[in-house]
LODRENVO-510884 format. One line per 8 residues: number of its first residue (from 1); their letters; for each residue x, y, z of N, C-alpha, C. Coordinates in steps of 0.02 Angstrom, whole numbers. Example, Ala and Ser with C-alpha at 12.3 -4.5 7.8 and 13.67 -1.06 7.14 Angstrom:
BEGIN
1 = AS = 660:-284:390:615:-225:390:660:-165:390 | 642:-112:354:684:-53:357:645:2:394 .
This chain:
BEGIN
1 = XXXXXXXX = -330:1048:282:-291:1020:338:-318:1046:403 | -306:1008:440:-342:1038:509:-266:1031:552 | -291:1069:638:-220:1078:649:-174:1034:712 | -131:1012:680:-86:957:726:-18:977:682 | 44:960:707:110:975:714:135:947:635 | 82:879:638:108:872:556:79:907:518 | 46:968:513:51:1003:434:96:1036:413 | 149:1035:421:223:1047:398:226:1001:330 .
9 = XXXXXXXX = 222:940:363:226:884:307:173:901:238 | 95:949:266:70:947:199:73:991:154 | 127:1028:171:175:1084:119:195:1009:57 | 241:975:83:270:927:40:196:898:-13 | 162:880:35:105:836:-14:59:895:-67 | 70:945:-40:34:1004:-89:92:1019:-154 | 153:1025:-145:188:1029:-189:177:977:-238 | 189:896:-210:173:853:-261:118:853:-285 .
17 = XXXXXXXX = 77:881:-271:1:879:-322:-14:945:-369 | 10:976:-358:32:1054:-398:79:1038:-471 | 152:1025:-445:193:980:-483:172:947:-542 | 111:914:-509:114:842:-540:23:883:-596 | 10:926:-599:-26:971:-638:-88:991:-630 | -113:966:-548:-190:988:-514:-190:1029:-499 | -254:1050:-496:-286:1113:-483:-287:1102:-381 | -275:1164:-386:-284:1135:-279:-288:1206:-249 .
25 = XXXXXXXX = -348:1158:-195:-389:1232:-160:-355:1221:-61 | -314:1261:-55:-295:1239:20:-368:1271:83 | -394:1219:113:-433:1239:171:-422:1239:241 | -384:1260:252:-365:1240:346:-402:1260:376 | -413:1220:426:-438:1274:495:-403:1315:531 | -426:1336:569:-402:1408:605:-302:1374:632 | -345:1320:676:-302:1275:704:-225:1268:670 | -254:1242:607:-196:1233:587:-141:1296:540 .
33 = XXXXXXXX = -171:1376:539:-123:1406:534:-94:1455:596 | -117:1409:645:-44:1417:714:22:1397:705 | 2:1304:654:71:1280:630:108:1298:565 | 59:1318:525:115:1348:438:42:1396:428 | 64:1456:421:25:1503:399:-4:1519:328 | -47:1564:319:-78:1561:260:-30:1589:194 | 6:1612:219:58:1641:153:102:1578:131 | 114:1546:157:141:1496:132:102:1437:72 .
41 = XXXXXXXX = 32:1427:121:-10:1375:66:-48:1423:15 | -49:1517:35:-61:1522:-40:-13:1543:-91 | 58:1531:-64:107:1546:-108:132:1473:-146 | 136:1404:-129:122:1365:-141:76:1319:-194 | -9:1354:-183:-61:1319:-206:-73:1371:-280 | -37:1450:-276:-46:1509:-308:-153:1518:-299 | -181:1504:-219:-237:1538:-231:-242:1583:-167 | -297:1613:-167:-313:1626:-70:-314:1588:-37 .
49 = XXXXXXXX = -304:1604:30:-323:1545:60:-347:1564:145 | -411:1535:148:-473:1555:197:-496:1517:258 | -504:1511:301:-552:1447:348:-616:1483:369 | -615:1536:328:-691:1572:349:-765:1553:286 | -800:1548:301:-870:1544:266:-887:1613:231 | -854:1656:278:-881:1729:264:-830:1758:198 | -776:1723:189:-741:1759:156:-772:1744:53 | -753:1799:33:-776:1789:-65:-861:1761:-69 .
57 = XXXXXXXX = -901:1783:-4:-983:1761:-5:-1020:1754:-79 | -986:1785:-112:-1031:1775:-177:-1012:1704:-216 | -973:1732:-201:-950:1638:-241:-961:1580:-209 | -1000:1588:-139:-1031:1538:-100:-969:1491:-87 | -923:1478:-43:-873:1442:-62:-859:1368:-12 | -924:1398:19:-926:1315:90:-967:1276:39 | -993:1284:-27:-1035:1252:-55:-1003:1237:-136 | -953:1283:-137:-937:1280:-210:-891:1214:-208 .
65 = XXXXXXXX = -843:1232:-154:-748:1209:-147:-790:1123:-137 | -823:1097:-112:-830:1032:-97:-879:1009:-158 | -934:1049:-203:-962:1027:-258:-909:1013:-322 | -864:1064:-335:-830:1057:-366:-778:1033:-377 | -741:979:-308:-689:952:-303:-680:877:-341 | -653:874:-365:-638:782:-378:-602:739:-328 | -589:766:-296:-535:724:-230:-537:792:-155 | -550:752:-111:-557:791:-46:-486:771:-4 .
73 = XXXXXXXX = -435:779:20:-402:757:67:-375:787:122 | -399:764:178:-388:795:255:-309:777:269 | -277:807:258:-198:795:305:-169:846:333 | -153:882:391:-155:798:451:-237:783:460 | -290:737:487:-342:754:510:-345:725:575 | -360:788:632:-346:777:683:-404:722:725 | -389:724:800:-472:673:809:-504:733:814 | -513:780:816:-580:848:829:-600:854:782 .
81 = XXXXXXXX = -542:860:713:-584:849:649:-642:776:629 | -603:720:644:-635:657:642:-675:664:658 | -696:676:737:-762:695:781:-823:740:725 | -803:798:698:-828:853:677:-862:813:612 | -825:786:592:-849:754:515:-900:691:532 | -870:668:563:-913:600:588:-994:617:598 | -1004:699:646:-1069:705:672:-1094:746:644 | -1067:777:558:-1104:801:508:-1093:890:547 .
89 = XXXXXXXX = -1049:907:587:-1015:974:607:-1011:1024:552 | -1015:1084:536:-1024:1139:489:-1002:1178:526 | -938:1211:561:-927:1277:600:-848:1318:556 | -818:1270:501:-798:1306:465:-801:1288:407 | -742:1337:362:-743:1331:275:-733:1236:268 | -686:1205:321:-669:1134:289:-725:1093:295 | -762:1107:360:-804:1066:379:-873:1080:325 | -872:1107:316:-935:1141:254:-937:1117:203 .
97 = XXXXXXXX = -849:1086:181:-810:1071:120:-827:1006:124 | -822:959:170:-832:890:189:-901:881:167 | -952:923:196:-1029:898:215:-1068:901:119 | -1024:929:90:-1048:980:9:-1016:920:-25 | -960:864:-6:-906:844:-75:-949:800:-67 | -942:768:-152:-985:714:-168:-933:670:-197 | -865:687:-190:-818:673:-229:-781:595:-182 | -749:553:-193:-702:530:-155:-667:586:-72 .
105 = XXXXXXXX = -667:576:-16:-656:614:28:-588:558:59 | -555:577:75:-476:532:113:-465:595:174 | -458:553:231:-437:564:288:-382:542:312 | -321:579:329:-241:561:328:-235:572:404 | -250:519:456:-266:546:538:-178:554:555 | -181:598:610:-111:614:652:-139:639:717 | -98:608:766:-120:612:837:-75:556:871 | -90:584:947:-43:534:996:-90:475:986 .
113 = XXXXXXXX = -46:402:1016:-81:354:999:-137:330:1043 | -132:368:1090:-205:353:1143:-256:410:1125 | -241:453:1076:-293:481:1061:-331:435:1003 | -272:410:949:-302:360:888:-353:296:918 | -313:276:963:-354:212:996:-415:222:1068 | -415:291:1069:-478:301:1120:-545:277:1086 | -593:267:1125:-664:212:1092:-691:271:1059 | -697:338:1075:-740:361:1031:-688:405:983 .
121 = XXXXXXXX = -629:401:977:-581:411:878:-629:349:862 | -604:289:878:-617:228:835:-672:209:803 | -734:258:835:-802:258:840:-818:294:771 | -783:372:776:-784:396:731:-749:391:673 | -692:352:650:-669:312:617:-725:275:582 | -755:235:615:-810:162:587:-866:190:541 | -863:256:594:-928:284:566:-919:319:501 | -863:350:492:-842:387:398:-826:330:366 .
129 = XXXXXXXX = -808:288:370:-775:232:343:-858:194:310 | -904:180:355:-972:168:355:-1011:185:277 | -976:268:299:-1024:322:235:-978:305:171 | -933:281:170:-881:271:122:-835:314:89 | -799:359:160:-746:386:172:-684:341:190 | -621:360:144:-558:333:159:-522:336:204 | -529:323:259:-451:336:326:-416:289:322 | -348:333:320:-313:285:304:-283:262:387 .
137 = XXXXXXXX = -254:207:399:-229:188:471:-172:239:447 | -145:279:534:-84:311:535:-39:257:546 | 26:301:529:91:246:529:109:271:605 | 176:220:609:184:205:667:255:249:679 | 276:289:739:339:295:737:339:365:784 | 415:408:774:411:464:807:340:506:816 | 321:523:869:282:573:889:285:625:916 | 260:666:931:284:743:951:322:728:1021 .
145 = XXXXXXXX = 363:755:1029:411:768:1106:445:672:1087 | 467:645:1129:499:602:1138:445:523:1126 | 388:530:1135:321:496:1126:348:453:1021 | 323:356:1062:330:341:983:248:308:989 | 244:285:926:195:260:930:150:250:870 | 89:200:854:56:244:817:-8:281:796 | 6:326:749:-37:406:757:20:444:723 | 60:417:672:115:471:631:79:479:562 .
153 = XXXXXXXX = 77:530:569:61:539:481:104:525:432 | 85:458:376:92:418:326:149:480:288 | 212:453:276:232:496:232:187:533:162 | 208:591:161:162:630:110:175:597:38 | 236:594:18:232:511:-66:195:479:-54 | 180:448:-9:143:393:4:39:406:-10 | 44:467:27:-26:479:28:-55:515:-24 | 15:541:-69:5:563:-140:9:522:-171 .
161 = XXXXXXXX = 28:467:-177:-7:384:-217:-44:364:-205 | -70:354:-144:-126:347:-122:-182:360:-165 | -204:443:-183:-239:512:-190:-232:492:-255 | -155:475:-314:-175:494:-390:-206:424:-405 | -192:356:-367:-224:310:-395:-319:303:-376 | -328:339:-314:-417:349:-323:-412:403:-410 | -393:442:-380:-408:492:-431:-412:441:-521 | -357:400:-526:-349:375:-590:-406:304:-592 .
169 = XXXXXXXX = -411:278:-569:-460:227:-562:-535:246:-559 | -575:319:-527:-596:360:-529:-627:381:-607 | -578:380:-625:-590:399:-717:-599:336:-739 | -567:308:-724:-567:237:-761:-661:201:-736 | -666:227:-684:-744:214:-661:-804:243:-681 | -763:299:-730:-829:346:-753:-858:391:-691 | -780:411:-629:-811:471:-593:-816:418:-503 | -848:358:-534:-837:314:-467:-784:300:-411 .
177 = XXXXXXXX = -764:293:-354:-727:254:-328:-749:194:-272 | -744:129:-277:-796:85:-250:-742:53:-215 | -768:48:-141:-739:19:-88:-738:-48:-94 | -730:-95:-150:-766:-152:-149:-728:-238:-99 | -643:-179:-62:-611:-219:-46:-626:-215:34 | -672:-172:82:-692:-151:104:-739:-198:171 | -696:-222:218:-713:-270:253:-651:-339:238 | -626:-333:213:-578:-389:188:-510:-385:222 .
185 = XXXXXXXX = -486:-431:250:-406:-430:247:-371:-451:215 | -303:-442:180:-260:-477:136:-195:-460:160 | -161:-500:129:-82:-503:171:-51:-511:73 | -20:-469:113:54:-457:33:86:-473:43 | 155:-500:-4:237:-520:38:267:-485:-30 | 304:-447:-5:357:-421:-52:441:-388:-33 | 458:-401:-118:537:-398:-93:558:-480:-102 | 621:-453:-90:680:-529:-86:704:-548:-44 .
193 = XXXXXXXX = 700:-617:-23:745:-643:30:821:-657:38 | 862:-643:90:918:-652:94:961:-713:119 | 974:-752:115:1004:-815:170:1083:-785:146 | 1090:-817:232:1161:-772:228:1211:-839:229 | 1280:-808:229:1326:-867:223:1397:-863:275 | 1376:-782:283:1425:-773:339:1381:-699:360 | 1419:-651:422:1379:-604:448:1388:-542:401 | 1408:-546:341:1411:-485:295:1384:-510:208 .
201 = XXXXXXXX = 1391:-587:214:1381:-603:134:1293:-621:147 | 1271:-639:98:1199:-672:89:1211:-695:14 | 1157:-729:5:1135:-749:-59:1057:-717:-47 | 1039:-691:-105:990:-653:-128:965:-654:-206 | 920:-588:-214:883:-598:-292:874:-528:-311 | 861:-497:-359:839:-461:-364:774:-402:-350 | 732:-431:-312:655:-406:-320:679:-325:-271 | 620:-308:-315:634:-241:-288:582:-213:-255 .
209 = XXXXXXXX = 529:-241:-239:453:-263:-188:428:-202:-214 | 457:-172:-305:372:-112:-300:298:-150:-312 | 320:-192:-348:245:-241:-371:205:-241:-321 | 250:-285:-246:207:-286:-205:167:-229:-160 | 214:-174:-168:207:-140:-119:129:-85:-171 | 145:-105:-243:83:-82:-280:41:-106:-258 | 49:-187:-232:-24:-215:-217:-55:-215:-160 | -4:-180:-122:-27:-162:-30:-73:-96:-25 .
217 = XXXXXXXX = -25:-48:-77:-46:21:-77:-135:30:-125 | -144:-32:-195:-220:-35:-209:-253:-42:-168 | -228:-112:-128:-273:-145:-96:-313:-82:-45 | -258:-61:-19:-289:-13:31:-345:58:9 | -319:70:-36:-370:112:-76:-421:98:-90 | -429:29:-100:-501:-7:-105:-542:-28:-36 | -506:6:40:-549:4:76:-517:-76:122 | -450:-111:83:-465:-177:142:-413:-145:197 .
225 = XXXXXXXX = -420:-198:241:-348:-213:302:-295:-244:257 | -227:-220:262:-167:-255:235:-109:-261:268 | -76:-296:269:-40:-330:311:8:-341:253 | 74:-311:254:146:-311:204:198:-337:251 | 209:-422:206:270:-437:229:326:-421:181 | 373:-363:212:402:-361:169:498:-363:184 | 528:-399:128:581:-446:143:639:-385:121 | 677:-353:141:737:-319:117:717:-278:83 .
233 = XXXXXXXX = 671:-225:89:638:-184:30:654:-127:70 | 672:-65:34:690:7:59:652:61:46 | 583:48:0:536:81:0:503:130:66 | 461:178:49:439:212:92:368:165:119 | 344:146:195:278:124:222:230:136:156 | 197:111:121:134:139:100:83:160:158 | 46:203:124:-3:245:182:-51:172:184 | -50:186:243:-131:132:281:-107:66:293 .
241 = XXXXXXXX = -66:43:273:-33:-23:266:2:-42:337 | -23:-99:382:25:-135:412:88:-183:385 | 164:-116:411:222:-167:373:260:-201:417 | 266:-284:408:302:-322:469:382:-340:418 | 443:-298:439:489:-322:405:537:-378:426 | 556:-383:366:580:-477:374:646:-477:328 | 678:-525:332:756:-555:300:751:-594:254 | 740:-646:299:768:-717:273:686:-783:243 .
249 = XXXXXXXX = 695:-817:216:645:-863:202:576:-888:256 | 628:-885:301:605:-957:360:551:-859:400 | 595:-806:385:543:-759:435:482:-757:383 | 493:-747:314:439:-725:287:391:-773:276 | 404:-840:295:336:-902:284:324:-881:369 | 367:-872:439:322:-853:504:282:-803:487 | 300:-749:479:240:-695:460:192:-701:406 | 201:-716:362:138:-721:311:102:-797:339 .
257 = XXXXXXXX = 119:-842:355:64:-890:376:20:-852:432 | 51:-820:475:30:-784:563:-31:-744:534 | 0:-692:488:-44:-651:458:-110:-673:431 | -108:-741:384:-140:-767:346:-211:-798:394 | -227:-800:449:-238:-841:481:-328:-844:492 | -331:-758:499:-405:-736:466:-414:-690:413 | -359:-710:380:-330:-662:284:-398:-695:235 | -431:-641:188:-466:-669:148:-429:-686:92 .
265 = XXXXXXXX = -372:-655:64:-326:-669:12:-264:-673:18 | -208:-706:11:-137:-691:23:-111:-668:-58 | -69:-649:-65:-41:-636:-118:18:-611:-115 | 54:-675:-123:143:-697:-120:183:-652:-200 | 178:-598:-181:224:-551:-224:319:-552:-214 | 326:-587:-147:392:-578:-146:440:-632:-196 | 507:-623:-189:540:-685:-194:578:-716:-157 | 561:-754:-131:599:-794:-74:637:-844:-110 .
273 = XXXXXXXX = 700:-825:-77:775:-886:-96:746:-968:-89 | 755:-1005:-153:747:-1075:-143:775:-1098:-111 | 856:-1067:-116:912:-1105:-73:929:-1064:-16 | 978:-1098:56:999:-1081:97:1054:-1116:90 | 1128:-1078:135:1157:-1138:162:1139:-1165:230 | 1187:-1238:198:1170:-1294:250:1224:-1274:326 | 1246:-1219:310:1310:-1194:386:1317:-1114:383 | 1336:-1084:414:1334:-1003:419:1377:-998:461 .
281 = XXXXXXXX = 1439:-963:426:1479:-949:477:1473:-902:503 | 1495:-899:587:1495:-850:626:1534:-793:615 | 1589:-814:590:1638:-767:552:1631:-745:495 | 1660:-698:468:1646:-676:387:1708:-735:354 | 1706:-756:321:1745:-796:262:1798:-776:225 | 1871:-799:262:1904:-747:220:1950:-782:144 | 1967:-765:118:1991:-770:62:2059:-821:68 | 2081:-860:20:2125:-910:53:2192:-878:21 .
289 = XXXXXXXX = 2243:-887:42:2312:-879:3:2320:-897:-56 | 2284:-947:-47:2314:-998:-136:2261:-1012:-181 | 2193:-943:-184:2174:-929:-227:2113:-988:-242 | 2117:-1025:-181:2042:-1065:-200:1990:-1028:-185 | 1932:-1056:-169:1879:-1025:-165:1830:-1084:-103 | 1795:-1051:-63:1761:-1092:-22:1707:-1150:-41 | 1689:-1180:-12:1637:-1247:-25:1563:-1215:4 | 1521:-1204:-38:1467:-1198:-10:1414:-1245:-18 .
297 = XXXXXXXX = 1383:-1279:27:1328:-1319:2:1276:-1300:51 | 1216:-1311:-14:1150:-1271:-22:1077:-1336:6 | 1037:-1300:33:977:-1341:54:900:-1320:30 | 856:-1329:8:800:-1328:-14:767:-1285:51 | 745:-1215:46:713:-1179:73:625:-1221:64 | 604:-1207:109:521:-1225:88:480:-1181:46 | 438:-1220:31:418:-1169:-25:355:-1130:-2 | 343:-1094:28:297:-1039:52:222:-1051:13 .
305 = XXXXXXXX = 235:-1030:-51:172:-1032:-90:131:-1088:-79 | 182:-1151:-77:125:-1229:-90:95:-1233:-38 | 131:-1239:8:126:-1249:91:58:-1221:105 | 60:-1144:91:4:-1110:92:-76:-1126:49 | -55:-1173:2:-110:-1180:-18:-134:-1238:-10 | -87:-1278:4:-95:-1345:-6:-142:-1349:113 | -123:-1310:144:-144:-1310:217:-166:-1249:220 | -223:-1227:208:-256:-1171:196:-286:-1155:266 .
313 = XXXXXXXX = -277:-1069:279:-304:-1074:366:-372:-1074:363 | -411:-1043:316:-479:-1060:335:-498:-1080:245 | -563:-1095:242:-605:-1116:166:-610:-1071:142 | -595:-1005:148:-641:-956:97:-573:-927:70 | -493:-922:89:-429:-897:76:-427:-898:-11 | -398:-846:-15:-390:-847:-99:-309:-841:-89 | -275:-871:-138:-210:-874:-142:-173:-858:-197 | -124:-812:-202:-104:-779:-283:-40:-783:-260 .
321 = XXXXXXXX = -10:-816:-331:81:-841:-320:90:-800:-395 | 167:-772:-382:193:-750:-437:243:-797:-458 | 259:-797:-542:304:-824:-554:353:-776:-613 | 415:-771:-614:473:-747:-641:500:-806:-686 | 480:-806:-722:497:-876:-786:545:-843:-870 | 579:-867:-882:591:-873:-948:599:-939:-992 | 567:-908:-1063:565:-981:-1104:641:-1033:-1121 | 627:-1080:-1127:685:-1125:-1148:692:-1172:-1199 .
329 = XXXXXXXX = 737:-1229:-1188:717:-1267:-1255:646:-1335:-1253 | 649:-1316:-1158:585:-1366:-1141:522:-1351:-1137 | 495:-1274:-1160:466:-1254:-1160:452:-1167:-1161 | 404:-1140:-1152:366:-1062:-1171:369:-1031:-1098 | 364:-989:-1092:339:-946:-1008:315:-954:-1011 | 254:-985:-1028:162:-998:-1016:190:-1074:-1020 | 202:-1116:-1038:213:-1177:-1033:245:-1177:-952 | 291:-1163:-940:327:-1176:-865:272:-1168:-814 .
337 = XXXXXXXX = 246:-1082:-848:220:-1035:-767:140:-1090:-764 | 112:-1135:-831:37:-1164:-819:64:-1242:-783 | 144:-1260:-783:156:-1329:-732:167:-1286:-672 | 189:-1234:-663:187:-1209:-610:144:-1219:-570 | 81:-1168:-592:31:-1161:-578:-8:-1227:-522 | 7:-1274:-574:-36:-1346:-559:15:-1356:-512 | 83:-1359:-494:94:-1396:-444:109:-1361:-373 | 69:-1284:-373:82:-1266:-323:33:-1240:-271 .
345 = XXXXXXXX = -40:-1263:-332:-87:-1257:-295:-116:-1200:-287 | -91:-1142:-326:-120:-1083:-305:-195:-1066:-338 | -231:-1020:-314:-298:-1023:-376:-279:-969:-410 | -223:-927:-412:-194:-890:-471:-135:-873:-459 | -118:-852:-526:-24:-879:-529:-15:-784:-579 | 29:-743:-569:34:-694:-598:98:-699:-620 | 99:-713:-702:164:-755:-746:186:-688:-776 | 261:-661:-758:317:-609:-781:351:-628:-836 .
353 = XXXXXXXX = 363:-614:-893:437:-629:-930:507:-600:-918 | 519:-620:-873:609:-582:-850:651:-618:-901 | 642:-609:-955:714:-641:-1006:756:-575:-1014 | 836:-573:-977:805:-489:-1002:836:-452:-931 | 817:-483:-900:812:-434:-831:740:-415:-810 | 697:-421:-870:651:-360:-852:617:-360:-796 | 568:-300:-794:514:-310:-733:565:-294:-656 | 621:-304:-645:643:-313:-590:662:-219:-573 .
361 = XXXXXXXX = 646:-192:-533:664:-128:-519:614:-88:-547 | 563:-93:-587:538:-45:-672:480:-44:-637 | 460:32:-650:389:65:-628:331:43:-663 | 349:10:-719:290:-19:-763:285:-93:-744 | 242:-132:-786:233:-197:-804:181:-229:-825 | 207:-305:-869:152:-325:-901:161:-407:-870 | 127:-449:-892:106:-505:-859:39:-536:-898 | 43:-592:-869:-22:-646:-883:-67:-665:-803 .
369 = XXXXXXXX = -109:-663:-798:-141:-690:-742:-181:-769:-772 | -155:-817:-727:-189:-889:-743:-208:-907:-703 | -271:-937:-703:-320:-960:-655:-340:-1020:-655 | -316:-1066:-606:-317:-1133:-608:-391:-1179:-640 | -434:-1135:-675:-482:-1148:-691:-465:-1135:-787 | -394:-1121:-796:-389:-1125:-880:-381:-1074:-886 | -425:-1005:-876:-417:-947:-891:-357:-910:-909 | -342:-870:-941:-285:-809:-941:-310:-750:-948 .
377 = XXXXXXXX = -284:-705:-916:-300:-629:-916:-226:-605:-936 | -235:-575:-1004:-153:-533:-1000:-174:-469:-974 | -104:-443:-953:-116:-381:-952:-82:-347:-984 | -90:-273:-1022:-26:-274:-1074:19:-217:-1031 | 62:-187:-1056:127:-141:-1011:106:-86:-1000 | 105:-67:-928:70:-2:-878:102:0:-824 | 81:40:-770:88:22:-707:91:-19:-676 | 135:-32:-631:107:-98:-565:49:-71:-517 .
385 = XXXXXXXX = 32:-35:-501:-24:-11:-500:-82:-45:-551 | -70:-28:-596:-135:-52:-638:-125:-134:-645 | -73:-166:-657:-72:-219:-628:-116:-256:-557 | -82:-227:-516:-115:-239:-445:-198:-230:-456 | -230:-163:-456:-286:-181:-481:-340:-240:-512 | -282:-270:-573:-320:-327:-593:-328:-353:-565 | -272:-380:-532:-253:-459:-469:-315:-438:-437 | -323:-372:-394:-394:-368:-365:-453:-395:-383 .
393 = XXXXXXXX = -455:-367:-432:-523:-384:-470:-544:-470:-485 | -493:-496:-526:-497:-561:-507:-501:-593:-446 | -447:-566:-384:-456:-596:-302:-524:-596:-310 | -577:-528:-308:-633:-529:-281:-708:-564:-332 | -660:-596:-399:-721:-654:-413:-712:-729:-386 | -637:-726:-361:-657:-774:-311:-673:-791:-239 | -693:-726:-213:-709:-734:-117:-767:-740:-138 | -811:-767:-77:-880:-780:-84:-911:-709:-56 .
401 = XX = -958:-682:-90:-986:-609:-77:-1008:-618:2 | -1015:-554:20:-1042:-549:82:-1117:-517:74 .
């Protein structure tokens, strides 16, 4: 960690990676034990803990700590660090640590926001990002003294999901992690929409936007721009992720078309209400004496997905619609979700079995991916995470390479 006001916060993110059963070497710079001192991250990490070169010389440790790491992560990383790393700098233990890892390296920036957006952060930004270092964009919000903005460091959950899914994909790569989303923009929509009926009721759905917010948080790990529309969801920001929050139907087709506009992929994870009502009272609705019940009549929301595919903003857009289906007497979940498919135009359709409830709220999941070209990809029951992944992988056999 280098030093800015948020390394407070990377007490929290060191705990979860300890916890959770890694090995972890704390390196600060000088800087940053002005703000949490060394007794703390080595009471914490249970090792020493140094920003000198000179310190344990035999064990060479500006050369060991970065050969031997599987995951590097700078949080907070300030712009002096950015600067320092960017121009190949060696003046302490971290910077030594950077220039030695051969491993995956993630940069978690924190700073005022005219320091994030001065030409030469941004410069040095382009330039690690270049070598195929991770920065993630800071989130947006309180800043030191009364100052908002953004330049907040990504909640620490966040950047510890971030960190175990390189790390797990990583293995799954045989040691690799490949930026391959890396120049790309994509826009997510997740969560459920609400149409209301008075100023306290709505009609709504279940979704509980982790799927999507799995597929904001890959995406970004893989290096693209993402853009999360996300509809009534109470989740924490994923790290790196632009989140535009939204309600109702009619906001989440304004933002995801807006978004979409130089998007290489969209991928409609939310669920947006078919229906609205046709009146909204200004008042809340109250209950009648004599035990009837009110008249509500309902109107055909637009349907986001078709729209989108069927008026595509540019030729090269890849488009992924989910569907929540159960079988009936007219047919299979693969029977519904493949008329689906065809009539909504998408070039892939990611088919759920909710008979059940399932899938709705649940850290796991399984699914079919269908590809308007016949194909199916199952996937069998894991993560949404590992889910999301696939959808990737397929998105990127259909953009045209660069």
């Amino acid at each position: 960690m280098s030093g800015g006001i948020a390394a407070y916060k990377a007490c929290e993110l060191l705990r979860r990676f300890t916890e959770s059963g890694h090995d972890v070497t704390v390196v600060p710079t000088a800087a940053a034990l002005e703000f949490v001192g060394a007794p703390t991250w080595a009471a914490l990490s249970g090792k020493p803990v140094s920003t000198e070169v000179w310190a344990s010389v035999h064990e060479v440790p500006h050369v060991r700590i970065g050969q031997e790491a599987a995951l590097v992560v700078v949080a907070p990383a300030t712009a002096d660090l950015l600067a320092k790393a960017a121009h190949g700098l060696a003046d302490d233990l971290l910077t030594n640590t950077l220039l030695t890892a051969r491993c995956p390296v993630v940069f978690a920036p924190a700073m005022h926001t005219e320091m994030w957006e001065h030409p030469a952060t941004r410069a040095n930004v382009a330039t690690l990002r270049s070598r195929g270092a991770i920065v993630i964009e800071p989130a947006e919000g309180r800043l030191t003294g009364a100052d908002t903005g953004k330049g907040r460091l990504p909640e620490p959950g966040e950047i510890f999901a971030l960190a175990t899914d390189l790390l797990a994909r990583g293995e799954e790569l045989g040691g690799a992690t490949v930026q391959d989303l890396a120049g790309r923009h994509v826009v997510v929509s997740a969560g459920g929409t609400r149409e209301y009926l008075d100023p306290v009721r709505f009609i709504g759905n279940r979704s509980s936007g982790l799927q999507g917010y799995a597929l904001a948080r890959t995406a970004a790990a893989r290096g693209a721009e993402v853009t999360l529309v996300a509809a009534n969801v109470t989740l924490p920001d994923p790290a790196g992720v632009k989140v535009v929050k939204v309600e109702t139907t009619a906001q989440l087709q304004e933002h995801v078309l807006e978004a979409s506009t130089a998007a290489d992929a969209v991928v409609m994870a939310a669920a947006p209400a078919d229906f609205r009502p046709v009146d909204v009272s200004i008042h809340k609705i109250k209950k009648s004496d004599d035990g009837g019940s009110p008249e509500i009549r309902l109107t055909q929301n637009p349907d986001i997905l078709a729209g989108l595919a069927a008026d595509r903003p540019n030729d090269h857009i890849v488009v992924v619609g989910f569907a929540a289906e159960t079988g009936d007497a007219t047919g299979s979940v693969l029977d519904h979700a493949r008329a689906k498919l065809l009539r909504k135009g998408c070039d892939l359709l990611v088919v759920n079995d909710v008979g059940g409830g399932a899938v709705f709220g649940s850290e796991d999941n399984e699914a079919v991916v269908l590809a308007k070209d016949g194909s199916a990809t199952s996937v069998p029951l894991g993560s949404k995470a590992a889910l999301a992944h696939v959808i990737w992988d397929r998105v990127l056999g259909l953009l045209p390479q660069s």
